[in-house]
Each structure stands twice: as structure tokens, then as C-alpha cells.
C-alpha positions in Angstrom: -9.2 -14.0 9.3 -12.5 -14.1 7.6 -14.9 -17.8 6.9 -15.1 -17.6 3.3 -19.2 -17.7 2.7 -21.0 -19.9 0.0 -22.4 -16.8 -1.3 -21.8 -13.2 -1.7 -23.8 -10.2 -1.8 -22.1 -7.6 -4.7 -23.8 -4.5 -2.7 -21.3 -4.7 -0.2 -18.8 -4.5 -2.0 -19.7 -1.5 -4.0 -20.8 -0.1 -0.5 -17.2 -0.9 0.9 -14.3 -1.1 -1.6 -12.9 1.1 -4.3 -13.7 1.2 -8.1 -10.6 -0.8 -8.6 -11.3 -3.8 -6.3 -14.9 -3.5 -7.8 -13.3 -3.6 -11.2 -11.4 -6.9 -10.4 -14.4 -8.2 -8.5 -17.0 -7.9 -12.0 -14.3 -9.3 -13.9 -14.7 -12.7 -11.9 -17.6 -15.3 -11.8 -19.0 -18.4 -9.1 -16.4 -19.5 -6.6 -13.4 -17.6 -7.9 -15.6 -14.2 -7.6 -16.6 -14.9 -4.1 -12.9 -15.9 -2.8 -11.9 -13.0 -4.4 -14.7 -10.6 -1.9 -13.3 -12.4 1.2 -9.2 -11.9 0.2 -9.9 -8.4 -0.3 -12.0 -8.2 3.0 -9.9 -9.9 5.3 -6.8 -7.8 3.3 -8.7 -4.2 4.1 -9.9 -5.4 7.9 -6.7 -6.0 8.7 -5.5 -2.8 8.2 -7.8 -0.9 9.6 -7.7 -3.1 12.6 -3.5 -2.5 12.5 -4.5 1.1 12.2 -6.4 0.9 15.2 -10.2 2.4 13.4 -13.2 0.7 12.8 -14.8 0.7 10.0 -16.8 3.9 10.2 -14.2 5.7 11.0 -11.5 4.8 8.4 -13.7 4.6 5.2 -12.9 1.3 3.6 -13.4 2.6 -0.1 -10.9 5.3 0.4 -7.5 2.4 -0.5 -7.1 -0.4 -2.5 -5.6 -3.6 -1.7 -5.2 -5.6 -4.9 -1.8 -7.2 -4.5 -0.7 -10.4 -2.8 2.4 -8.8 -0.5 2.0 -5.4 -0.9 2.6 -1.8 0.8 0.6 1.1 1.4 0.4 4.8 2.4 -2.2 5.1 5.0 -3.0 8.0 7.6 0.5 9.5 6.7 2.5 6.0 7.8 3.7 2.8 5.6 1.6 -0.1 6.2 3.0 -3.3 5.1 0.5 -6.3 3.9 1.3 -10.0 3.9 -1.5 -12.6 2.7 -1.8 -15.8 4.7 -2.2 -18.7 3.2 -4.6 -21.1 5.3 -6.5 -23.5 3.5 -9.6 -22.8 0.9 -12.0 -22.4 3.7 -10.5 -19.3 5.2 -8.7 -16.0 4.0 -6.7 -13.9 6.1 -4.0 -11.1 6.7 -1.4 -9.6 8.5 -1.1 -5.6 8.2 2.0 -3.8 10.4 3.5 -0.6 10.5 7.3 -2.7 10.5 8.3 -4.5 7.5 7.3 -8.3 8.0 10.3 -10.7 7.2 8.7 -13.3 8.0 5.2 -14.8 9.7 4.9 -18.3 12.3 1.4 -19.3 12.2 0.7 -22.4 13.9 -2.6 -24.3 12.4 -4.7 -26.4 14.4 -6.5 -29.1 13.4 -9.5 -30.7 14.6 -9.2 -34.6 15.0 -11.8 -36.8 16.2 -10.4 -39.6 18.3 -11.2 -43.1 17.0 
């Protein structure tokens, strides 16, 4: 689950992602460039993190993740990718080593009392 930022700093991404997610990423502009950084982000931490490495361990340049539901070939195992849709504030993923069928996500909602 990643806050998506009000502005976005392109060094990190060519630091962290492949050519091919950099490719998409020049290709975009304003808002839709920097929602675009944080889908790809929370996509690619949520796989490492279902892999069970950090970041300097599992180079994050080393796969793409450039579809919405998509699978992957990772440290000799099929991962298995599934965007969540939250609101336009937030981008987030779910990564498993099992096919995912289906996700229940329950959203909270912050209500001030009257």
C-alpha cells in the first residue's frame, strides 16, 4: 500500500525499475506520470515483500511489472499479481505464490461525528 505523493522524483525510478517501466513512465506527464511511479512501486514492493527480500537484496530493476493482473517468474517460483483498487489517494497490491481467485478488503472510513 503506498500514499501516492504530490510529486515525484524521476531518479528513483531509473535507480529502481527496469528500462521498460522507465519507458512507460517518460511516456506520461503531471498527475497521470506520478500515479503511474506509485502503481508500479506498490506492484514491485509487494513482491519482494511476498518473496520475503528487501530491497537490497532482490534488486528491483531486475523484473517488470507493467500489467494490471499479471504473473511472474521470480527466484525460480510463479508469483501471481492482483492490483487493488482503493481510491485515488492510495495504490496498492497483493503478490502470492497461489493463484488469487479472489481478494476481501474491507475499507475504513474516517467519519467525524456531528
Amino acid at each position: 500500500l503506498e500514499k501516492i505523493g504530490t510529486d515525484l522524483n524521476l531518479n528513483v525510478a531509473k535507480r529502481f525499475f527496469s528500462p521498460q517501466e522507465n519507458s512507460l513512465l517518460e511516456n506520461l506527464q503531471g498527475k497521470a506520470q506520478i500515479k503511474e511511479f506509485y502503481r508500479l512501486w506498490s506492484r514491485k514492493e509487494s513482491l519482494i515483500k511476498a518473496i520475503g527480500k528487501g530491497i537490497a537484496a532482490f534488486p528491483l530493476q531486475s523484473f517488470s511489472v507493467t500489467g494490471a493482473e499479471e504473473t511472474i517468474h521470480l527466484q525460480e517460483e510463479t508469483w501471481f499479481l492482483l492490483p487493488v483498487e482503493l481510491n485515488n489517494t492510495y495504490q496498492a497490491a497483493v503478490a502470492s505464490n497461489k493463484p488469487i481467485k479472489h481478494l476481501n478488503y474491507c475499507q475504513f472510513i474516517n467519519q467525524t461525528s456531528p
